[in-house]
C-alpha positions in Angstrom: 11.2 -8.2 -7.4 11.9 -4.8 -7.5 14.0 -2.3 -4.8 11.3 -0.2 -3.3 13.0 2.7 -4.2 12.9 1.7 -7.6 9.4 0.6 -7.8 8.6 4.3 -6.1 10.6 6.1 -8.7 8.4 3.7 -11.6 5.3 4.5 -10.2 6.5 8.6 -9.8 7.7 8.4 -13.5 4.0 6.4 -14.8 2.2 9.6 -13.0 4.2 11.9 -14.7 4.3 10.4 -18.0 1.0 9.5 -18.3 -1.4 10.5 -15.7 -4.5 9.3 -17.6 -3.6 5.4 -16.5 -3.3 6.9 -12.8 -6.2 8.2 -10.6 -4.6 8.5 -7.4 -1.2 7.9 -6.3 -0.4 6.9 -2.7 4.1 6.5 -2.0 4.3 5.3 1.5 7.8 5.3 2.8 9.2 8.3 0.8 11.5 10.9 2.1 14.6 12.3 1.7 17.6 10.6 3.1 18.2 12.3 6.4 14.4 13.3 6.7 13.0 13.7 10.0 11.7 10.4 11.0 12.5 8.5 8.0 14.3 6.2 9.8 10.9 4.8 11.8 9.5 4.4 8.4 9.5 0.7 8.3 9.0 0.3 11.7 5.5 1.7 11.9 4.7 0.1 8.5 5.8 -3.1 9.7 3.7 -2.6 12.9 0.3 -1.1 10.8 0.6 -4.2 8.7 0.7 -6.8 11.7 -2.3 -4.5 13.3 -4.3 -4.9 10.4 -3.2 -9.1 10.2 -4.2 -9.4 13.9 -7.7 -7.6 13.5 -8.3 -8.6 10.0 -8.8 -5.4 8.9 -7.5 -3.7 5.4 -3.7 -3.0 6.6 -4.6 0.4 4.5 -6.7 1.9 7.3 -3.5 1.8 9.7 -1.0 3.0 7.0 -2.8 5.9 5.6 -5.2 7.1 8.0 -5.6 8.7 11.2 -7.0 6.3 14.1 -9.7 9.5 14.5 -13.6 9.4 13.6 -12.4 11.6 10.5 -9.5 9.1 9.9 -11.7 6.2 10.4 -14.4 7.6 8.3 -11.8 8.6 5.2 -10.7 5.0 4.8 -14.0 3.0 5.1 -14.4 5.6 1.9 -11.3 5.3 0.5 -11.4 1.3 0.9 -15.5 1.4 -0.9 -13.7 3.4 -3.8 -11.3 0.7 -4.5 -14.1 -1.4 -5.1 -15.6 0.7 -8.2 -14.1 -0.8 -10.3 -15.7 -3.9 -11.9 -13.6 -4.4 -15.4 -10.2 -5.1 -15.5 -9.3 -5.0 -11.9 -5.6 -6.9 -10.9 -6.4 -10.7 -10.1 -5.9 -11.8 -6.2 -2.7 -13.1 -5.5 -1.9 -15.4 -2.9 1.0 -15.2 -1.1 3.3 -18.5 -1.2 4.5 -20.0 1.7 8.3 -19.9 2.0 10.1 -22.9 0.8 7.1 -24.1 -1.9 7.1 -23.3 -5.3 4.2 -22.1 -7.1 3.2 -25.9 -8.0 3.0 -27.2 -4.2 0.6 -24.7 -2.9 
């Protein structure tokens, strides 16, 4: 597992280096240090992911969009996009439950 500042500055780095392997790029959480608001930052993303648990909705819609028609509108497209892709796509993971190893699941 990876810091999440180090896993931003990987991602920043692939986009740089190599932009044909990335179409869009999306770094939630970034800011400088003392930014204005940073320090709610995982606050509201701990809040848009439980939102989107409790209403079984794409956590996605309440971390990157606006709760507006526009907003709402943006990530139902946004969300069909990331299904494009037939070939190749990442395999589902499922999340373990703490104290199990992979094997007791």
């Amino acid at each position: 597992m990876c810091d999440p500042c180090t896993s931003i500055e990987v991602a920043q780095a692939i986009a740089q280096r190599h932009p044909y392997l990335v179409r869009k790029l999306i770094l939630a959480g970034t800011g400088p240090a003392a930014g204005t608001g940073i320090t709610r930052v995982t606050r509201l993303s701990n809040l848009a992911l439980l939102r989107g648990a409790l209403t079984r909705q794409d956590p996605k819609k309440y971390l990157f969009f606006t709760r507006t028609a526009n907003g709402r509108r943006a990530a139902d497209e946004f969300l069909a996009r990331l299904q494009e892709r037939t070939q190749d796509r990442d395999t589902h993971r499922q999340l373990r439950r703490p104290g199990r190893t992979a094997a007791e699941q």
